[in-house]
BATORDREN-576171 format. One line per 4 residues: number of its first residue (from 1); their letters; for each residue x, y, z of C-alpha. Coordinates in Angstrom, 1 decimal. Example, Ala and Ser with C-alpha at 12.3 -4.5 7.8 and 13.67 -1.06 7.14 Angstrom:
<banus>
1 = AS = 12.3 -4.5 7.8  13.7 -1.1 7.1
</banus>
This chain:
<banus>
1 = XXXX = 8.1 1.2 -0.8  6.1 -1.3 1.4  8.7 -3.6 3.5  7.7 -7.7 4.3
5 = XXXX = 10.5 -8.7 6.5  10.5 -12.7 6.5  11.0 -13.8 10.6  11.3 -17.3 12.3
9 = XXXX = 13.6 -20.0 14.2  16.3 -21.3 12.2  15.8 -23.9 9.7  12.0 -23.2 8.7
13 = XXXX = 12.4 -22.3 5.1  12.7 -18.5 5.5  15.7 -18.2 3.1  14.8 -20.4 0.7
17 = XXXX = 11.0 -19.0 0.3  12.9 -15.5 0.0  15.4 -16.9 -2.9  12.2 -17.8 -4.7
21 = XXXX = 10.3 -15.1 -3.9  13.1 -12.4 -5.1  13.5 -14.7 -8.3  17.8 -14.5 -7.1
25 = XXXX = 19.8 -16.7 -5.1  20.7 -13.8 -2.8  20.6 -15.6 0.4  22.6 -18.7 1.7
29 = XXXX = 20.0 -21.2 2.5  22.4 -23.6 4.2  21.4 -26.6 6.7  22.2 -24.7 9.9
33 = XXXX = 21.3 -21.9 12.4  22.6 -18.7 11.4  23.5 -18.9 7.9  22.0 -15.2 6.6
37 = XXXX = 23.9 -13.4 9.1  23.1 -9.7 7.4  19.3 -9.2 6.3  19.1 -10.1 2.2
41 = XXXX = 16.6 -7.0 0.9  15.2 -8.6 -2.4  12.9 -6.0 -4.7  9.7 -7.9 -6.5
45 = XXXX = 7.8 -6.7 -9.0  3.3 -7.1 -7.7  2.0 -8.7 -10.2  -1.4 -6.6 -11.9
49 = XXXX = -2.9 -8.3 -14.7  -4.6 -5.1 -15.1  -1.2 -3.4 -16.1  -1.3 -4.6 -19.2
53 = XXXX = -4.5 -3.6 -20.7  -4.1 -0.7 -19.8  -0.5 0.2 -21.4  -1.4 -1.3 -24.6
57 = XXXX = -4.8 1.1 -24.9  -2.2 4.2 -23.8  0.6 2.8 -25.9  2.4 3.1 -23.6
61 = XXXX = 6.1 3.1 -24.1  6.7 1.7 -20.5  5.0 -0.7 -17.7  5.9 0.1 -13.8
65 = XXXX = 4.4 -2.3 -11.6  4.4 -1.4 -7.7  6.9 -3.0 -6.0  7.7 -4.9 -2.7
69 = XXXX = 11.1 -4.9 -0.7  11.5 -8.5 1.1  13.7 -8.3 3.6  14.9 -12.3 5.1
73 = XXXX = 15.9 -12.1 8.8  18.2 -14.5 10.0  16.9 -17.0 12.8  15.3 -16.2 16.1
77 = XXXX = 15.8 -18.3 18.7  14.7 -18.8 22.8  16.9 -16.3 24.3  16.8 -13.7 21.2
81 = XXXX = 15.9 -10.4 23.6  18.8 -10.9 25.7  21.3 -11.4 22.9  20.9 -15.3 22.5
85 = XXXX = 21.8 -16.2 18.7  22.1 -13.1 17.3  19.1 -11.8 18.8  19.9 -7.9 19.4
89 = XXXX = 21.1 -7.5 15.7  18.1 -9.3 14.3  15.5 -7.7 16.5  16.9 -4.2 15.6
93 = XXXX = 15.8 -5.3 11.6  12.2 -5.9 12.2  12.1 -2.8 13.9  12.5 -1.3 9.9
97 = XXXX = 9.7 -3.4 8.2  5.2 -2.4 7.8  4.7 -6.4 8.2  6.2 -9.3 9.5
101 = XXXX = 5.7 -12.6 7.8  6.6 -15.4 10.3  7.3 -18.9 8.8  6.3 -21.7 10.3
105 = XXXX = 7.5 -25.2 9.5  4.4 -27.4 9.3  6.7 -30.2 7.5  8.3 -33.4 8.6
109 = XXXX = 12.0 -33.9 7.2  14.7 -36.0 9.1  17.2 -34.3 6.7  16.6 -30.9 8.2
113 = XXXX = 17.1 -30.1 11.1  15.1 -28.2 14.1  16.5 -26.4 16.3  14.1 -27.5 19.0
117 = XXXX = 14.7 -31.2 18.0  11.1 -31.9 17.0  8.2 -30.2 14.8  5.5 -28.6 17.1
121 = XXXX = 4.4 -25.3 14.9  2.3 -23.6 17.5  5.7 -24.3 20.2  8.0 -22.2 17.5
125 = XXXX = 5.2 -19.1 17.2  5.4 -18.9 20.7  9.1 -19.1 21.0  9.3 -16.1 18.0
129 = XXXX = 6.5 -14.4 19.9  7.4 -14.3 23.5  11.0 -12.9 22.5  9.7 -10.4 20.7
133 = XXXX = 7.1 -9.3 23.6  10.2 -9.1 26.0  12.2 -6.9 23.3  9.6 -4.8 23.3
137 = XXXX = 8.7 -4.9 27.1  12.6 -4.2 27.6  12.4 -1.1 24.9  9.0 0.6 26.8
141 = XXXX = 10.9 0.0 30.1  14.0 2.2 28.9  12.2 4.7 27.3  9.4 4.9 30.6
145 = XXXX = 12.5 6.1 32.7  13.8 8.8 30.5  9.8 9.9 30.7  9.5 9.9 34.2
149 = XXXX = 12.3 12.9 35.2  9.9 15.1 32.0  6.4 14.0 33.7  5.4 16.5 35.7
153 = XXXX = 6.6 19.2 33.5  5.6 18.0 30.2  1.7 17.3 28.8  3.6 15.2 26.0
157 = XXXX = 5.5 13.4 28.1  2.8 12.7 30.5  0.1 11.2 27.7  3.1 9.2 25.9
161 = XXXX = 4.1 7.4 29.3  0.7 7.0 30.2  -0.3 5.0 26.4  3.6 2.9 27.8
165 = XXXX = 1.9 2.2 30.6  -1.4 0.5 28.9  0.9 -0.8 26.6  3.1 -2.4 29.1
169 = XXXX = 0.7 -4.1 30.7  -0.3 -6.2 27.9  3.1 -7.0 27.4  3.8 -8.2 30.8
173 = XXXX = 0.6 -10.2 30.6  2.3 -11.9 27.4  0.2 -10.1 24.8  1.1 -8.6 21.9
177 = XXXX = 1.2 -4.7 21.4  -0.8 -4.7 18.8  -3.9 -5.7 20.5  -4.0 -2.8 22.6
181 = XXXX = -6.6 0.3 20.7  -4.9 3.2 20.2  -6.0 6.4 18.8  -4.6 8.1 15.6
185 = XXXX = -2.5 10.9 18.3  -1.4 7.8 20.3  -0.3 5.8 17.3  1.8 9.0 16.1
189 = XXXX = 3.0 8.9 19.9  5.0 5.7 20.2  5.8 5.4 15.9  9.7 6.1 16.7
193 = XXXX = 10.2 3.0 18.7  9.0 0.8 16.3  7.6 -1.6 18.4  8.0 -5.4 17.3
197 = XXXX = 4.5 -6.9 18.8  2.6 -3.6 17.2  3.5 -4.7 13.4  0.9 -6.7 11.7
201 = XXXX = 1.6 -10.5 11.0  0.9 -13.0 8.3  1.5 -16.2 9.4  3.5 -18.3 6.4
205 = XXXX = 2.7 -22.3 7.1  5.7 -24.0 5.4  4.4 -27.2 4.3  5.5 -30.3 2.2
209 = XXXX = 4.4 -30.2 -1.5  1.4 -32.7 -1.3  -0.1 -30.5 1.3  0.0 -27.2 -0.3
213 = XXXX = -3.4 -27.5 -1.5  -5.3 -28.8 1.4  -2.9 -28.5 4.2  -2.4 -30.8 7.0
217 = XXXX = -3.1 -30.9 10.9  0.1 -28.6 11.7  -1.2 -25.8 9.3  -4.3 -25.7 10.5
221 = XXXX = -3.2 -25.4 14.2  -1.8 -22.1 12.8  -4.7 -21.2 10.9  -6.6 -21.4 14.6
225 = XXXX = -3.7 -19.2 16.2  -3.6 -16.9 13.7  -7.9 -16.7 14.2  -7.2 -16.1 18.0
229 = XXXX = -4.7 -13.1 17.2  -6.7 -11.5 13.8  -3.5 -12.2 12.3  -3.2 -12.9 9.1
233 = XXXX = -2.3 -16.4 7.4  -1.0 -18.4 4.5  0.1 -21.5 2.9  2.9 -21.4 1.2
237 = XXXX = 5.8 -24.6 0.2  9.3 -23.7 -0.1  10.2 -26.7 -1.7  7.4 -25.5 -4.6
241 = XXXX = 8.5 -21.9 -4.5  12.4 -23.1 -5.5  11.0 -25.5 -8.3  8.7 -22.9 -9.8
245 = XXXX = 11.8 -20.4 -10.1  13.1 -22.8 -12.9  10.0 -23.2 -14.7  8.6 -20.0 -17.3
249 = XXXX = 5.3 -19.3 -17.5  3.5 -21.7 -19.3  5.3 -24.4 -16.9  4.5 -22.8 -13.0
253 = XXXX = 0.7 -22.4 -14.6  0.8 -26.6 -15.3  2.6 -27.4 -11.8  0.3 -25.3 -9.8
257 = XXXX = -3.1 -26.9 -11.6  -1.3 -30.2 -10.9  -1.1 -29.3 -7.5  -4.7 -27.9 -7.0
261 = XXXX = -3.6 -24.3 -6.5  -3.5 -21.4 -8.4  -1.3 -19.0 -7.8  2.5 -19.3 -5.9
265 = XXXX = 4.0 -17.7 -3.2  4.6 -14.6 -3.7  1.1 -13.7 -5.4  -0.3 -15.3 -2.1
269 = XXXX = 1.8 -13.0 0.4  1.0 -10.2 -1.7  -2.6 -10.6 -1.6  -2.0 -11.2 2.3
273 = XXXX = 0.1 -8.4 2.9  -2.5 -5.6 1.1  -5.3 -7.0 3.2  -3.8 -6.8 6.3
277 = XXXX = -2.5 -3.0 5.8  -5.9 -2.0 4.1  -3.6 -1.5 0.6  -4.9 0.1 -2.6
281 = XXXX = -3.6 0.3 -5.8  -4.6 2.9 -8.2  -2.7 3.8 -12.0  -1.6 6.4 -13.8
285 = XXXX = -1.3 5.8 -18.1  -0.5 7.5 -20.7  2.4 7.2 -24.1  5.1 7.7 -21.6
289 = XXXX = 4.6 5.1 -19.3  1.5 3.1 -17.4  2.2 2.9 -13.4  0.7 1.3 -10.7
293 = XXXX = 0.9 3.3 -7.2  0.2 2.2 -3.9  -2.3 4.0 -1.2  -3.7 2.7 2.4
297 = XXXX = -7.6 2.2 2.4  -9.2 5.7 2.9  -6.7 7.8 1.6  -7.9 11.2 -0.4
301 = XXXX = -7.0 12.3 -3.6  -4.4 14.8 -2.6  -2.6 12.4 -0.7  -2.7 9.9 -3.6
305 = XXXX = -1.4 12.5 -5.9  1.6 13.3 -2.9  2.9 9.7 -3.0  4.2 10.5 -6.7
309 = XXXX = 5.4 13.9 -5.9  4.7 16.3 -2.7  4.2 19.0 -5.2  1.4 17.0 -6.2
313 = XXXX = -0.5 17.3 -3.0  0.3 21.0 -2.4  -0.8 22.2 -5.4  -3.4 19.5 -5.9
317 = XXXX = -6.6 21.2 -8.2  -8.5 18.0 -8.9  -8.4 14.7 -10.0  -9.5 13.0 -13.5
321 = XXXX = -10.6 9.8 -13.1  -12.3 6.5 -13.9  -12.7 2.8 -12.7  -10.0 0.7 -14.6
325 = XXXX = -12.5 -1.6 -16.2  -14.7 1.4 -17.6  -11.7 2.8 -19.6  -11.1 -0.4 -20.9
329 = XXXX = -14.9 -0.8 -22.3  -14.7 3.1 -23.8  -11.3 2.1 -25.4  -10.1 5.5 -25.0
333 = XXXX = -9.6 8.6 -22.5  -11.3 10.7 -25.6  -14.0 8.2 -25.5  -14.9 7.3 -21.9
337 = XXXX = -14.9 11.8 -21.5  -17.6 11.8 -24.1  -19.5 8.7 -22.7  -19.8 11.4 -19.3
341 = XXXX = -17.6 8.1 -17.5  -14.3 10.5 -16.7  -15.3 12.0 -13.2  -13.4 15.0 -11.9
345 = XXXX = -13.1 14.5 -8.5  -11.9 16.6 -5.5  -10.1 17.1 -2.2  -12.2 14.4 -0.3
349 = XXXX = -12.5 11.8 -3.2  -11.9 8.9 -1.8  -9.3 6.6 -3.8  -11.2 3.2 -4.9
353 = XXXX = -9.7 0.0 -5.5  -8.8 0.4 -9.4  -9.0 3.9 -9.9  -7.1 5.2 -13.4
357 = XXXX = -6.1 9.1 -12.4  -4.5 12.2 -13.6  -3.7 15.0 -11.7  -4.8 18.9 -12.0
361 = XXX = -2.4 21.1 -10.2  -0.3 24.0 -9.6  3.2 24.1 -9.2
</banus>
């Protein structure tokens, strides 16, 4: 299951975006540094208007959307990578997550307090960032020594210190792991430590209600950041996110037209999270049950069949299959087969964006 863990300083909305992303009151969000002490994991369903369709042509007696795991971080603060706060602790749950989402406050409040004292949006990024560039720097440091006494012995040990090294310079210039190239051996190389600056980021600006649609001068400082990094961004309102929790459908449709916008929070950071990992989603339907399944970009039909079962990628035979929209049209499996529309595709089939599939293959 694909893990968002929600990151930044104390204060910014993180916890109260989560409570209205995970639809539960799970975490505290109190009026003061370090009230989610323990990271709240909250499950959301994606929403697929497609799913549906689909399960009504199948008859299906079941809908399984893909799901998301949230995960809200307590509050970084200066200081975080030597302990500051509770910086070890917090540092040690991003470690676990495919993509950060940092909030950003991009609002002015006198109620709420900063821990800084003041608003300055592009200030708190680099706070967040430069803590988690000296975790990391700290991390390639312990592990560089352990690889120096295996060096001359071992090949392994000699290419993984020497991708350290490249990636150690970027951190001591102050850049971020992730914008060092790696190829697909190198990657596999340093995967076990996790490294903090190497996970892709989406950039949440927390703004007031009236700014959602447009933004304002501190979002769009982030928007430029986030240009400069080829991170990710989005616009999000906390305050909205809580109201719309206690509205049903019907009602959050109305307040979000109101407010020049069309979909809420958690469709946004969706959308952001699958373009920044290079996410697919393809389905499976029949009486039983209609499921939607989640793949990276480029991934082959065997592997798509292996993420619901690794018998289904040993055995794989082939793969039925047909774009989402064309079943839809023919009405039917029966039918699209006669119209010629149900492809049988095999080991190097690409999976497309939308794909409907059943598998062929030996147990």
């Amino acid at each position: 299951m694909l893990r968002a863990g929600i990151v930044g300083l104390p204060n910014v909305g993180k916890s109260t975006l989560f409570n209205a992303l995970v639809r539960q009151i799970q975490a505290q969000a109190a009026n003061f540094p370090f009230c989610t002490i323990e990271p709240n994991v909250g499950v959301v369903a994606v929403p697929d208007p497609r799913l549906q369709p689909l399960a009504d042509l199948s008859r299906s007696q079941n809908l399984v959307p893909t799901r998301l795991e949230v995960v809200d971080i307590a509050g970084l603060v200066a200081g975080a990578s030597q302990g500051e706060g509770l910086g070890n602790q917090f540092l040690a749950n991003i470690r676990q997550v495919d993509a950060v989402v940092h909030v950003v406050r991009c609002f002015l409040d006198d109620d709420v307090i900063h821990v800084s004292g003041s608003v300055d949006p592009c200030r708190d990024v680099e706070v967040i960032n430069l803590e988690l560039v000296l975790a990391d720097a700290a991390q390639l440091d312990k592990r560089r020594q352990r690889l120096q006494r295996q060096r001359h012995t071992s090949p392994d040990a000699k290419q993984e210190d020497d991708v350290l090294e490249r990636l150690t310079q970027a951190l001591n210039s102050g850049v971020a792991a992730r914008t060092v190239p790696l190829s697909p051996e190198e990657e596999r190389l340093i995967q076990p430590l996790g490294l903090l600056t190497r996970k892709p980021v989406i950039y949440a600006a927390n703004v007031a209600e009236h700014h959602l649609a447009d933004g304002n001068a501190m979002a769009l400082s982030i928007e430029e950041l986030a240009k400069k990094e080829a991170a990710a961004t989005m616009r999000v309102s906390a305050q909205v996110e809580a109201e719309l929790v206690e509205l049903d459908a019907e009602e959050r449709h109305d307040y979000l037209n109101s407010l020049g916008v069309r979909e809420g929070g958690l469709e946004s950071l969706i959308q952001a999270t699958y373009h920044l990992l290079g996410l697919r989603t393809y389905f499976t339907t029949g009486p039983k049950e209609t499921r939607a399944w989640t793949v990276r970009a480029g991934m082959k039909a065997p592997q798509a069949a292996g993420v619901i079962h690794t018998d289904f990628e040993r055995g794989f035979i082939r793969a039925q299959t047909i774009g989402w929209r064309q079943l839809l049209e023919a009405g039917s499996m029966a039918e699209a087969r006669s119209r010629g529309w149900l492809r049988s595709e095999g080991r190097d089939y690409v999976v497309a964006e939308g794909d409907v599939m059943e598998f062929l293959f030996n147990v």
